[in-house]
mmCIF file of the N, C-alpha and C atoms, coordinates in Angstrom:
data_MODEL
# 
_entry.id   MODEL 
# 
loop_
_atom_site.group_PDB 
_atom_site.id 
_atom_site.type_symbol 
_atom_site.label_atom_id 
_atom_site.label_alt_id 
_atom_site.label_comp_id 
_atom_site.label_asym_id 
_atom_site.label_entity_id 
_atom_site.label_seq_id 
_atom_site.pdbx_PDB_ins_code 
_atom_site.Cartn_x 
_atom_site.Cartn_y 
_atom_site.Cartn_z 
_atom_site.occupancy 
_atom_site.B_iso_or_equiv 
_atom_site.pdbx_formal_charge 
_atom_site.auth_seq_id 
_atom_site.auth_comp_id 
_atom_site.auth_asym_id 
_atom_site.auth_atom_id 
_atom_site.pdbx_PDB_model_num 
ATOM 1   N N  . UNK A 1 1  ? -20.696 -21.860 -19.241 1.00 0.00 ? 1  UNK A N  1 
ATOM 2   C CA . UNK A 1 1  ? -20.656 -20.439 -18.937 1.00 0.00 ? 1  UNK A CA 1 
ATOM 3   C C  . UNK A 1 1  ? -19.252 -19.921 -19.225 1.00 0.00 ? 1  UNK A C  1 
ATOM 4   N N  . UNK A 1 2  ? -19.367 -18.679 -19.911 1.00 0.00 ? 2  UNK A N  1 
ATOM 5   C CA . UNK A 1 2  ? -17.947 -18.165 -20.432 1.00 0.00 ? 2  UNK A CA 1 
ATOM 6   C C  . UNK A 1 2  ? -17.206 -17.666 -19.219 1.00 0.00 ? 2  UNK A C  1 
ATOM 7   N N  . UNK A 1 3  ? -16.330 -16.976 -19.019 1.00 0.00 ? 3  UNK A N  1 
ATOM 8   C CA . UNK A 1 3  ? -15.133 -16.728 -18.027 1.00 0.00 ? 3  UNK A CA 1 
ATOM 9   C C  . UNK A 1 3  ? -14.808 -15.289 -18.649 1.00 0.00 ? 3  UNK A C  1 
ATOM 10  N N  . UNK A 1 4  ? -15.400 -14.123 -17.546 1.00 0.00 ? 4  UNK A N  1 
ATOM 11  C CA . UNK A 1 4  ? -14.443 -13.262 -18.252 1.00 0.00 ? 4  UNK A CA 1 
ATOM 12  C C  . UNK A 1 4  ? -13.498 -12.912 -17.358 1.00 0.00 ? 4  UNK A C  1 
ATOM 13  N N  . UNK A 1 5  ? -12.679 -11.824 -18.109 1.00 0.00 ? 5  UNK A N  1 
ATOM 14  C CA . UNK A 1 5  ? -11.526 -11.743 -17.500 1.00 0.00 ? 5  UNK A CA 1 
ATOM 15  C C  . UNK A 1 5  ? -11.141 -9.851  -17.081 1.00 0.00 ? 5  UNK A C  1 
ATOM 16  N N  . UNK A 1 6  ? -10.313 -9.821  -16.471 1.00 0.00 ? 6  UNK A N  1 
ATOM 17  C CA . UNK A 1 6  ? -10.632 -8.426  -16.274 1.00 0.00 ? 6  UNK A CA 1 
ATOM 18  C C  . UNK A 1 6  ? -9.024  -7.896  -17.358 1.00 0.00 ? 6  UNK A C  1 
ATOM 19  N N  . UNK A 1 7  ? -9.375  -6.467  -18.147 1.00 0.00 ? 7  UNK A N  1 
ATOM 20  C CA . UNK A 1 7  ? -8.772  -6.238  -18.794 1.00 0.00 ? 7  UNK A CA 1 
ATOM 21  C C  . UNK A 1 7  ? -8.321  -4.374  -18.432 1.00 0.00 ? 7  UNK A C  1 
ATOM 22  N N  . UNK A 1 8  ? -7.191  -3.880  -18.610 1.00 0.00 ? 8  UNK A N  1 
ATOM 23  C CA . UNK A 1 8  ? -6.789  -1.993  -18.642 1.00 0.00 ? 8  UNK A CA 1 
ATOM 24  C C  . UNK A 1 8  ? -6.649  -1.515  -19.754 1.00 0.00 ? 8  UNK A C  1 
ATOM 25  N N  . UNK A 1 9  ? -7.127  -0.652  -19.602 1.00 0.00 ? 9  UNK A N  1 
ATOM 26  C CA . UNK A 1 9  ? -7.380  0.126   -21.069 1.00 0.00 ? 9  UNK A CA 1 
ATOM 27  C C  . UNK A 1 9  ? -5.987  0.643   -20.995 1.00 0.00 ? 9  UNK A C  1 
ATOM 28  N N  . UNK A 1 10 ? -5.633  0.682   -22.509 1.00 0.00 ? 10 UNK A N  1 
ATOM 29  C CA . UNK A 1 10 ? -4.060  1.530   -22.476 1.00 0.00 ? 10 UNK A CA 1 
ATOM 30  C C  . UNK A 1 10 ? -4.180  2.633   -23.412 1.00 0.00 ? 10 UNK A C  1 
ATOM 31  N N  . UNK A 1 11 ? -5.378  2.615   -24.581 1.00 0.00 ? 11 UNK A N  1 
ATOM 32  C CA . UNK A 1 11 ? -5.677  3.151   -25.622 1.00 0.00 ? 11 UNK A CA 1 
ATOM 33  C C  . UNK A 1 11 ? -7.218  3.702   -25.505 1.00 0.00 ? 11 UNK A C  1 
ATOM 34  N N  . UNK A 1 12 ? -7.604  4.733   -24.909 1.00 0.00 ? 12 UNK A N  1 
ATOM 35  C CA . UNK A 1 12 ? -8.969  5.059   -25.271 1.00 0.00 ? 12 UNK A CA 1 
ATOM 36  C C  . UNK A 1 12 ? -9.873  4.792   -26.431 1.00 0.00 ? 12 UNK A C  1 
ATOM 37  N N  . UNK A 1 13 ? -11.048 3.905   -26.439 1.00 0.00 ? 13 UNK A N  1 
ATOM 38  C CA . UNK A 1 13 ? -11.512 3.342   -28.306 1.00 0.00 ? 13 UNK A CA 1 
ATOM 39  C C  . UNK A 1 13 ? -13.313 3.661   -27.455 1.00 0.00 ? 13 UNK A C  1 
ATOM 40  N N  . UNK A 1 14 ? -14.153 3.522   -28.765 1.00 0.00 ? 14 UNK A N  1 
ATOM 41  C CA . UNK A 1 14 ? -15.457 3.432   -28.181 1.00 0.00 ? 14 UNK A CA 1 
ATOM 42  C C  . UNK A 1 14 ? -16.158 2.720   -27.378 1.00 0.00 ? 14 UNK A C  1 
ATOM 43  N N  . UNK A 1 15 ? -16.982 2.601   -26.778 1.00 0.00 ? 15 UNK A N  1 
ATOM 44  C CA . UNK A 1 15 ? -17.686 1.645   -26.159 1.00 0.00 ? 15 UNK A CA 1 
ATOM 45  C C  . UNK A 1 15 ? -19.263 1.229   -26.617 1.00 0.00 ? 15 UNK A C  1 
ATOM 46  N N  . UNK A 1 16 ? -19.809 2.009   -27.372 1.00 0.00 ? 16 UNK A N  1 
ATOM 47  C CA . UNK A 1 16 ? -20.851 2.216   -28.065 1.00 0.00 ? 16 UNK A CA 1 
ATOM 48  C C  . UNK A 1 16 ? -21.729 3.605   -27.021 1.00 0.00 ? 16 UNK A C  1 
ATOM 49  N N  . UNK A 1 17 ? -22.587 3.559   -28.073 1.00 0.00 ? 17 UNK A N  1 
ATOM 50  C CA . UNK A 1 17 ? -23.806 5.194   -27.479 1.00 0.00 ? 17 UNK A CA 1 
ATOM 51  C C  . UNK A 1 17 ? -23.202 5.941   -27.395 1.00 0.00 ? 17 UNK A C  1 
ATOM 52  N N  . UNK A 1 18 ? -21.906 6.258   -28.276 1.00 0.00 ? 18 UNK A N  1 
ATOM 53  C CA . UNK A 1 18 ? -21.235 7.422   -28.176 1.00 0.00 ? 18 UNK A CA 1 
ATOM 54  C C  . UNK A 1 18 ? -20.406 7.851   -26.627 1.00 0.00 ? 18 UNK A C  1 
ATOM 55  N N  . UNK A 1 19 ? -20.222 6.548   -26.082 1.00 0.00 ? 19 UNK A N  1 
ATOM 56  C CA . UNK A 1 19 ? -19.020 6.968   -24.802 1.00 0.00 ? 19 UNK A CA 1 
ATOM 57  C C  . UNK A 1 19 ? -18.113 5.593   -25.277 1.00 0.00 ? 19 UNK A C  1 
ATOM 58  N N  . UNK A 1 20 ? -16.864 6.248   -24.451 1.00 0.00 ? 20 UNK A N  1 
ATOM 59  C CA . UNK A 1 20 ? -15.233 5.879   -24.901 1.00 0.00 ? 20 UNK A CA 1 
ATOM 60  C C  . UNK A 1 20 ? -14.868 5.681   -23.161 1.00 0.00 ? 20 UNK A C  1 
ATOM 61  N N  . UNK A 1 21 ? -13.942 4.592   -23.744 1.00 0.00 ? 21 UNK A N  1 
ATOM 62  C CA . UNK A 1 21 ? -13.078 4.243   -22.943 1.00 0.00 ? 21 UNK A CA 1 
ATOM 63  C C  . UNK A 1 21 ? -12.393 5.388   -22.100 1.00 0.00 ? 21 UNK A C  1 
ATOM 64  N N  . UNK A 1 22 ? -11.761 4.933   -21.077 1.00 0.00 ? 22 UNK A N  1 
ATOM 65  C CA . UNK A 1 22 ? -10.579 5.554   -20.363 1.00 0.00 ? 22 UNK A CA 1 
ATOM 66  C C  . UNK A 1 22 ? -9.181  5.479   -20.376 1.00 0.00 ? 22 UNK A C  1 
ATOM 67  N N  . UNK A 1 23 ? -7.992  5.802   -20.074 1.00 0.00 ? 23 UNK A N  1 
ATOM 68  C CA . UNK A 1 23 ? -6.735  4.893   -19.907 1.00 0.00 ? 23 UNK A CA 1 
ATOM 69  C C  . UNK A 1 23 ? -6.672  4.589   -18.700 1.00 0.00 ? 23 UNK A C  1 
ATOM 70  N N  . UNK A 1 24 ? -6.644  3.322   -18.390 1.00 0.00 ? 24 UNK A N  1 
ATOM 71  C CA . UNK A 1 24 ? -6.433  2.419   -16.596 1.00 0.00 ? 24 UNK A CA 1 
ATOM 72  C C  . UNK A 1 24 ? -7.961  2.464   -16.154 1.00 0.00 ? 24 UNK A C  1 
ATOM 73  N N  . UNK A 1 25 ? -8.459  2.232   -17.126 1.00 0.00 ? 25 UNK A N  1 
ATOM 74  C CA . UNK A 1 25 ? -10.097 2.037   -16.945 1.00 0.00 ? 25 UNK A CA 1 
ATOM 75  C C  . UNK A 1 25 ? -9.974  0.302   -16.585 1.00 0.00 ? 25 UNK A C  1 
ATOM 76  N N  . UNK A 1 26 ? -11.221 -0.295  -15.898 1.00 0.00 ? 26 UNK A N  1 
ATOM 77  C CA . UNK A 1 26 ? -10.551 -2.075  -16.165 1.00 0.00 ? 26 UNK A CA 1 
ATOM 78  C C  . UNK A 1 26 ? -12.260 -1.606  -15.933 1.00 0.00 ? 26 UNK A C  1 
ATOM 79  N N  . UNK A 1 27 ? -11.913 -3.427  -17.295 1.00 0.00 ? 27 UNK A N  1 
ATOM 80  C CA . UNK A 1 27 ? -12.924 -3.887  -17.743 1.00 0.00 ? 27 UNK A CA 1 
ATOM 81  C C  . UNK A 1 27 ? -13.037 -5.331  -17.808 1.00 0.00 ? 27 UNK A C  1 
ATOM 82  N N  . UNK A 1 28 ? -14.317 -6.078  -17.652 1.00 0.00 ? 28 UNK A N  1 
ATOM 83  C CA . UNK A 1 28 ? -14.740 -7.226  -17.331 1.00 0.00 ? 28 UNK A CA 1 
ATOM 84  C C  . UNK A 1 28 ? -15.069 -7.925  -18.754 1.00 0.00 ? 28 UNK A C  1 
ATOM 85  N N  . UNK A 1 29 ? -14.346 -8.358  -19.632 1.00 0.00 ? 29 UNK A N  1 
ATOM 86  C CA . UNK A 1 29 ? -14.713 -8.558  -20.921 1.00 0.00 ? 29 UNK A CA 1 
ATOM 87  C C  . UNK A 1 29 ? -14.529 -10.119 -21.312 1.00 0.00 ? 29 UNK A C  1 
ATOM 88  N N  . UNK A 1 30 ? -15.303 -10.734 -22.131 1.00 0.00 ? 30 UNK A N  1 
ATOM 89  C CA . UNK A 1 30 ? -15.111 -12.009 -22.507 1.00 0.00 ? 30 UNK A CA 1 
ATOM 90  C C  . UNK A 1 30 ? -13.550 -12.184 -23.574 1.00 0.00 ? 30 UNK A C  1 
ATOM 91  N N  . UNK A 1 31 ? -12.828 -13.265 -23.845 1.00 0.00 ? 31 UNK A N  1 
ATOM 92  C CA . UNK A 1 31 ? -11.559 -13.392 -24.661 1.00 0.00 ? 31 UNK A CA 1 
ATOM 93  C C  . UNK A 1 31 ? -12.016 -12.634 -26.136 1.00 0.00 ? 31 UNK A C  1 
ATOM 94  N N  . UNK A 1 32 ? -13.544 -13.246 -26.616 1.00 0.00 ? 32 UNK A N  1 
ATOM 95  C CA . UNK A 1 32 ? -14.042 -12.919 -27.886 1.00 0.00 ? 32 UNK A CA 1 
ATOM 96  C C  . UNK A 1 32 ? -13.987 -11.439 -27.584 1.00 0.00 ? 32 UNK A C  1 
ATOM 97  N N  . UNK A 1 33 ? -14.578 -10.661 -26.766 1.00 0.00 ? 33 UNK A N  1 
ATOM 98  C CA . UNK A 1 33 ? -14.820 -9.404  -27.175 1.00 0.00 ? 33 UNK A CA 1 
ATOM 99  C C  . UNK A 1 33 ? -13.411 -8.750  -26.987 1.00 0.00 ? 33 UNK A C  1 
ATOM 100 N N  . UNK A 1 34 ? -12.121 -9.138  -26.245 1.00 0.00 ? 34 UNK A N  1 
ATOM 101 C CA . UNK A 1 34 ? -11.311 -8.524  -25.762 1.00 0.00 ? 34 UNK A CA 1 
ATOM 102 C C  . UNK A 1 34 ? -9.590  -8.908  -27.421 1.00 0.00 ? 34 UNK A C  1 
ATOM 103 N N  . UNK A 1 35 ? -9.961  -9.942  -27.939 1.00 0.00 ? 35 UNK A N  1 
ATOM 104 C CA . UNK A 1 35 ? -9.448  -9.934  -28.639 1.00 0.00 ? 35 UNK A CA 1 
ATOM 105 C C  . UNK A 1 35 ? -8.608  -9.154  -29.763 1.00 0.00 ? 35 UNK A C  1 
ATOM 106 N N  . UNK A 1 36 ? -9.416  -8.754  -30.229 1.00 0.00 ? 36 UNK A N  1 
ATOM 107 C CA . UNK A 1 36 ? -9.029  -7.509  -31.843 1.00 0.00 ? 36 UNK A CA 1 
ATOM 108 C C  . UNK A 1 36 ? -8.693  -6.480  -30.472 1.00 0.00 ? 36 UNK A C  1 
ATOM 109 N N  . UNK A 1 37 ? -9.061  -6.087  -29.919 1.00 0.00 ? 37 UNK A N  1 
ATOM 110 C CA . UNK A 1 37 ? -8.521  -4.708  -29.454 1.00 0.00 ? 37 UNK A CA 1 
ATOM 111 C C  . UNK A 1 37 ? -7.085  -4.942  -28.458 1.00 0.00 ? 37 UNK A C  1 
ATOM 112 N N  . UNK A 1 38 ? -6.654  -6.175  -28.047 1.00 0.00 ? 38 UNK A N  1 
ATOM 113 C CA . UNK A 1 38 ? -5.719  -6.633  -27.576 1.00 0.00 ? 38 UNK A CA 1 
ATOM 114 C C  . UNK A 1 38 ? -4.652  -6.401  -28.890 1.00 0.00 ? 38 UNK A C  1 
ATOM 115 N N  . UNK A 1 39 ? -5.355  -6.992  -29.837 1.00 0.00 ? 39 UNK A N  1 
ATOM 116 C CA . UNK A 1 39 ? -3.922  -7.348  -31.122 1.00 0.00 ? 39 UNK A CA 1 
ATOM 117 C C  . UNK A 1 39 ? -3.792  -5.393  -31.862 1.00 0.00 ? 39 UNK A C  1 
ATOM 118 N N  . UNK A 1 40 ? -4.630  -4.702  -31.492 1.00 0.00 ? 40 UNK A N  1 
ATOM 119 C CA . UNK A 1 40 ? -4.623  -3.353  -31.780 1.00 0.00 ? 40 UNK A CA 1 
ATOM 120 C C  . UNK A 1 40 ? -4.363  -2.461  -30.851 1.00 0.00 ? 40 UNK A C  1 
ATOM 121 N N  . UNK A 1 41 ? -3.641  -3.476  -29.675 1.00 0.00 ? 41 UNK A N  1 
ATOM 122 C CA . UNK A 1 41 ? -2.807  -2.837  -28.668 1.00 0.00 ? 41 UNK A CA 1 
ATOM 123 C C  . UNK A 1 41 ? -3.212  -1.803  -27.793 1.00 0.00 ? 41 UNK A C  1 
ATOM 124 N N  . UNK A 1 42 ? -5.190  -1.777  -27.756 1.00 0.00 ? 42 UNK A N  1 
ATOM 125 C CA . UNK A 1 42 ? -5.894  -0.781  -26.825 1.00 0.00 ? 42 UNK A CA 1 
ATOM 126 C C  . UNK A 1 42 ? -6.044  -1.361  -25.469 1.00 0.00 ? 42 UNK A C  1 
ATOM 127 N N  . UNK A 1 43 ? -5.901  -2.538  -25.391 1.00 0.00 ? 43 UNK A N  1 
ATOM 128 C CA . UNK A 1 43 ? -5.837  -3.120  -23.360 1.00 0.00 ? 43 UNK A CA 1 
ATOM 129 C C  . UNK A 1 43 ? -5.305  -4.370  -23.240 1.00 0.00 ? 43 UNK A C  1 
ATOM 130 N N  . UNK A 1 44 ? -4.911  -4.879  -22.296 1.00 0.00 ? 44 UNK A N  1 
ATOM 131 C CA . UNK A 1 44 ? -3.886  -5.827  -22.020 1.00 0.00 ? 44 UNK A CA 1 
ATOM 132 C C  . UNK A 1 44 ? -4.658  -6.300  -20.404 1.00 0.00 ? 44 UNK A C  1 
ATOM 133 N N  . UNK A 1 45 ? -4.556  -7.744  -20.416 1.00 0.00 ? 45 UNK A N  1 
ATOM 134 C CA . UNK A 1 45 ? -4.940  -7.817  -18.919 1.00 0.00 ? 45 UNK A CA 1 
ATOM 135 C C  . UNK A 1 45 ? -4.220  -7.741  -18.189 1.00 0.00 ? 45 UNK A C  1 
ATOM 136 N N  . UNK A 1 46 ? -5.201  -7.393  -16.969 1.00 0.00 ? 46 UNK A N  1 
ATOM 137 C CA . UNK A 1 46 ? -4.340  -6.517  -15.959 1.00 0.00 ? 46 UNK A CA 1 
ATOM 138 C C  . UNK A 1 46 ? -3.328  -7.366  -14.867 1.00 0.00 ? 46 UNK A C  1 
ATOM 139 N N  . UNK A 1 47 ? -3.629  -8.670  -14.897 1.00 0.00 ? 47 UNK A N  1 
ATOM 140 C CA . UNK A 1 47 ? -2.439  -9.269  -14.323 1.00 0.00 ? 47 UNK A CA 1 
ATOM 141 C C  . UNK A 1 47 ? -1.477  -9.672  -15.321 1.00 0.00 ? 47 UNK A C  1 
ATOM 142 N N  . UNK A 1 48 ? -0.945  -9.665  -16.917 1.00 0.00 ? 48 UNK A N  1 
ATOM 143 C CA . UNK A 1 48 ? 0.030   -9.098  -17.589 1.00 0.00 ? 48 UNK A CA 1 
ATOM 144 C C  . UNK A 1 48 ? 0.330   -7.825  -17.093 1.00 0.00 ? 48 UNK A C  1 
ATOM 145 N N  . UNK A 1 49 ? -0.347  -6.672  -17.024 1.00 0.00 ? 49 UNK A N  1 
ATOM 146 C CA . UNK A 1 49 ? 0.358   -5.465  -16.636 1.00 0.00 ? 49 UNK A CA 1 
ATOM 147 C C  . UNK A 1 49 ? 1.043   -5.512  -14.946 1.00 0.00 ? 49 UNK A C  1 
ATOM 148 N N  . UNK A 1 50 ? 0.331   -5.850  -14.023 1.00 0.00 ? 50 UNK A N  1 
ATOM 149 C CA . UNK A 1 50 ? 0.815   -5.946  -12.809 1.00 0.00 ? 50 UNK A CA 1 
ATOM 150 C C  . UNK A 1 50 ? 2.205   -6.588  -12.878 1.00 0.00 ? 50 UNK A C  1 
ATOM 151 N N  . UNK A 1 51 ? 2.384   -8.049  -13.603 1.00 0.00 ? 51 UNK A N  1 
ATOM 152 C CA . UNK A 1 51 ? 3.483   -8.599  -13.546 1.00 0.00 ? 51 UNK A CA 1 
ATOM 153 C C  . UNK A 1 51 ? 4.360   -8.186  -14.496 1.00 0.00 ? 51 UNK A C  1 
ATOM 154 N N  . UNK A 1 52 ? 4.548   -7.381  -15.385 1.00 0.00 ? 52 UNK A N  1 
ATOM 155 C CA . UNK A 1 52 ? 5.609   -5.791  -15.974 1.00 0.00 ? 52 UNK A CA 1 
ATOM 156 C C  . UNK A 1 52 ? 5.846   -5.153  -14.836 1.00 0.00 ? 52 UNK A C  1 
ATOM 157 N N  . UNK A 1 53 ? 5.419   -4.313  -14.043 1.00 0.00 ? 53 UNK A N  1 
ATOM 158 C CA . UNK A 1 53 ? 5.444   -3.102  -13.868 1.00 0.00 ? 53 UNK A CA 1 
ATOM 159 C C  . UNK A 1 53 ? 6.855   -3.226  -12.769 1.00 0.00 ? 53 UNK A C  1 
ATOM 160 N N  . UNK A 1 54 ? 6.883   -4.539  -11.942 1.00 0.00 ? 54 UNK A N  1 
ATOM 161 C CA . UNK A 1 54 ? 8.415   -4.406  -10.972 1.00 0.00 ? 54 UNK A CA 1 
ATOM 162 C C  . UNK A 1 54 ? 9.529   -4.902  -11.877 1.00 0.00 ? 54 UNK A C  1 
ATOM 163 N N  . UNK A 1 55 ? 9.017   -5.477  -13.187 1.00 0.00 ? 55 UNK A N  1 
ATOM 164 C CA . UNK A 1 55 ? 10.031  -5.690  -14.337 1.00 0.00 ? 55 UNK A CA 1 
ATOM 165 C C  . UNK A 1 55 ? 10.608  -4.509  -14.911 1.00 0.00 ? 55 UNK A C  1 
ATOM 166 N N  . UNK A 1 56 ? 10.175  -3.436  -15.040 1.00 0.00 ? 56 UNK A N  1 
ATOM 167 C CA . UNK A 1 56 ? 10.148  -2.744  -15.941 1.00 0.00 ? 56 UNK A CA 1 
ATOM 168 C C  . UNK A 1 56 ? 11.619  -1.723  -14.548 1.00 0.00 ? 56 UNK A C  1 
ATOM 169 N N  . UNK A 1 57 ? 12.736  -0.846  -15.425 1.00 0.00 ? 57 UNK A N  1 
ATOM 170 C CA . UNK A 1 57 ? 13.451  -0.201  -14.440 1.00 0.00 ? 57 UNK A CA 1 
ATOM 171 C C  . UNK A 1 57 ? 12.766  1.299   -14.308 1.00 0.00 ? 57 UNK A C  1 
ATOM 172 N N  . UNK A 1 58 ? 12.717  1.944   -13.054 1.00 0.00 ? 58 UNK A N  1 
ATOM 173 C CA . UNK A 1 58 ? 11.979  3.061   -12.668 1.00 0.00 ? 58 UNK A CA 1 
ATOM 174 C C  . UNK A 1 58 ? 13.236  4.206   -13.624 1.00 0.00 ? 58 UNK A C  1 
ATOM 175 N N  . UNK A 1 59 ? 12.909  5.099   -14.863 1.00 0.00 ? 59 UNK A N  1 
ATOM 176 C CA . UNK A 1 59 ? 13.641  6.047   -15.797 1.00 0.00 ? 59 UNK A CA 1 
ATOM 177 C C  . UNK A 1 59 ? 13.218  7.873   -14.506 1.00 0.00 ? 59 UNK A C  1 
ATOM 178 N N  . UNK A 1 60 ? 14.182  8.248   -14.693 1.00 0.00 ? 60 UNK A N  1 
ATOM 179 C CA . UNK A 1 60 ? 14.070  9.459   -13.650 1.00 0.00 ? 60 UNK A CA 1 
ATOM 180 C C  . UNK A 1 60 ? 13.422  10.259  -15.012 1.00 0.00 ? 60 UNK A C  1 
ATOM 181 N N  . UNK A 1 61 ? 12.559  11.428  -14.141 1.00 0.00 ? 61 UNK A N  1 
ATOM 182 C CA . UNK A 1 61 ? 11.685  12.274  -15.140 1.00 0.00 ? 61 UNK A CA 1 
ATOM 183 C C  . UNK A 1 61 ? 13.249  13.708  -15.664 1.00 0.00 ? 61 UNK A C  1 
ATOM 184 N N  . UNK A 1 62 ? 12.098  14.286  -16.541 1.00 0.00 ? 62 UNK A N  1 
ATOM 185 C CA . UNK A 1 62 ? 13.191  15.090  -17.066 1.00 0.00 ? 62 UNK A CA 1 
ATOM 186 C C  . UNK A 1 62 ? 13.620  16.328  -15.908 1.00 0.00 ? 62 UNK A C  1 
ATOM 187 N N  . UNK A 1 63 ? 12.070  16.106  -15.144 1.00 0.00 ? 63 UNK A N  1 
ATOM 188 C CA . UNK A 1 63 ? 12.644  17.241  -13.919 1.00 0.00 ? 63 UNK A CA 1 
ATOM 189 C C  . UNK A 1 63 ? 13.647  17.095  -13.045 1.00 0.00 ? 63 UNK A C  1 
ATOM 190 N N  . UNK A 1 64 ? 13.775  15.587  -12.266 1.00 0.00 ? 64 UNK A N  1 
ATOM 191 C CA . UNK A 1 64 ? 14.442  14.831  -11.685 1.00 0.00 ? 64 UNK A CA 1 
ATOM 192 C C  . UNK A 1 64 ? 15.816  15.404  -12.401 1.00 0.00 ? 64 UNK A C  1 
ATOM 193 N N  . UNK A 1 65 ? 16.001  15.172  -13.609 1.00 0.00 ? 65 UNK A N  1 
ATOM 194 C CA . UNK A 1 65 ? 17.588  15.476  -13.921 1.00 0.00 ? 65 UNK A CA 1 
ATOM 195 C C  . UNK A 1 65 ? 17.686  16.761  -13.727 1.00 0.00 ? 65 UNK A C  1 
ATOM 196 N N  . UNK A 1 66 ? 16.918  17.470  -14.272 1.00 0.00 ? 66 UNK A N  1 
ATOM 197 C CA . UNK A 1 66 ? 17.189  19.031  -14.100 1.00 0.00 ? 66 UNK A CA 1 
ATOM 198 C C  . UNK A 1 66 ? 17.517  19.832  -12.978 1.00 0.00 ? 66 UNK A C  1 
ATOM 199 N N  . UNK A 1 67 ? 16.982  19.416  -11.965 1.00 0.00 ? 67 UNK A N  1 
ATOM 200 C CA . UNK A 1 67 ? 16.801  19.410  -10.665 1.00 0.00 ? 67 UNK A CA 1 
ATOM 201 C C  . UNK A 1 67 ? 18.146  19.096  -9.903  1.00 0.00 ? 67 UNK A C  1 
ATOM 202 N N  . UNK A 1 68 ? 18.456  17.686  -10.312 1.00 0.00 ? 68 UNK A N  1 
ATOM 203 C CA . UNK A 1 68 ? 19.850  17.513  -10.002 1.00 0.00 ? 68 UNK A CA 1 
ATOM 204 C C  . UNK A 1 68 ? 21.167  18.099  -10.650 1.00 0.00 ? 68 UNK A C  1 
ATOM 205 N N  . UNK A 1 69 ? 21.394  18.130  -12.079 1.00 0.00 ? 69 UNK A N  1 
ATOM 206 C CA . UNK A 1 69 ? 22.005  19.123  -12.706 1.00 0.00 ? 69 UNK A CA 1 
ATOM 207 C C  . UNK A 1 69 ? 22.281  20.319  -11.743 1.00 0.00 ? 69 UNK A C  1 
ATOM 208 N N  . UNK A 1 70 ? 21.257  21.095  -11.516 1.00 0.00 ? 70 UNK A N  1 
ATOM 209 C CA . UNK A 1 70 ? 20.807  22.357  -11.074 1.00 0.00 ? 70 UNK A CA 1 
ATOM 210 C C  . UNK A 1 70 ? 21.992  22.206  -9.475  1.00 0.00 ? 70 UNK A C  1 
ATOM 211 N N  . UNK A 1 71 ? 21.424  21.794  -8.681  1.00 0.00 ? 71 UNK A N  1 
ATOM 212 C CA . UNK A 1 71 ? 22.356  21.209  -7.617  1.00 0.00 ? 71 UNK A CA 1 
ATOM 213 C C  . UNK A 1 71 ? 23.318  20.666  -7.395  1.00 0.00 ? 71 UNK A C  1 
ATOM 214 N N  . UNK A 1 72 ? 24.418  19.907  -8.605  1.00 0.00 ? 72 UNK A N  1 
ATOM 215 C CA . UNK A 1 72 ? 25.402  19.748  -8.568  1.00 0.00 ? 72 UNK A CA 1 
ATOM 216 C C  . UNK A 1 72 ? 26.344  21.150  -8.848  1.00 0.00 ? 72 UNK A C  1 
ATOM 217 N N  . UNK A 1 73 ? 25.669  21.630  -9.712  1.00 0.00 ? 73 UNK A N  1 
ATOM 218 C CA . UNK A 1 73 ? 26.245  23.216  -10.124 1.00 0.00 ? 73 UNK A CA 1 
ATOM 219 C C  . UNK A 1 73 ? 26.463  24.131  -8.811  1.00 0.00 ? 73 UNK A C  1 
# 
């Protein structure tokens, strides 16, 4: 019995019958089916993404600066 794995959409692509993906949609997909769209960079599994995300440094938004700008003035 195969093993699937759970995967997040990062790239909205089809799903067939004419409905499409989501972004941060998760999906239950076998390696075979999750493959090509991994190397075409549409989902990544989601415990790769979980273990990024406290890697990754928190970037302040553009409001955040503006905001502060604004208040140092």
């Amino acid at each position: 019995m195969s093993i699937r794995q759970t995967y997040t959409v990062l790239v909205p692509f089809p799903t067939g019958g004419g409905h499409w993906s989501k972004v941060d949609q998760q999906l239950d997909l076998l390696d075979v089916e999750a493959s090509a769209l991994r190397a075409a960079g549409r989902l990544e599994l989601t415990s790769v993404l979980a273990a990024r995300q406290p890697a990754e440094p928190a970037t302040p938004s553009t409001k955040a600066l503006k905001a502060a700008a604004k208040k140092a003035e």
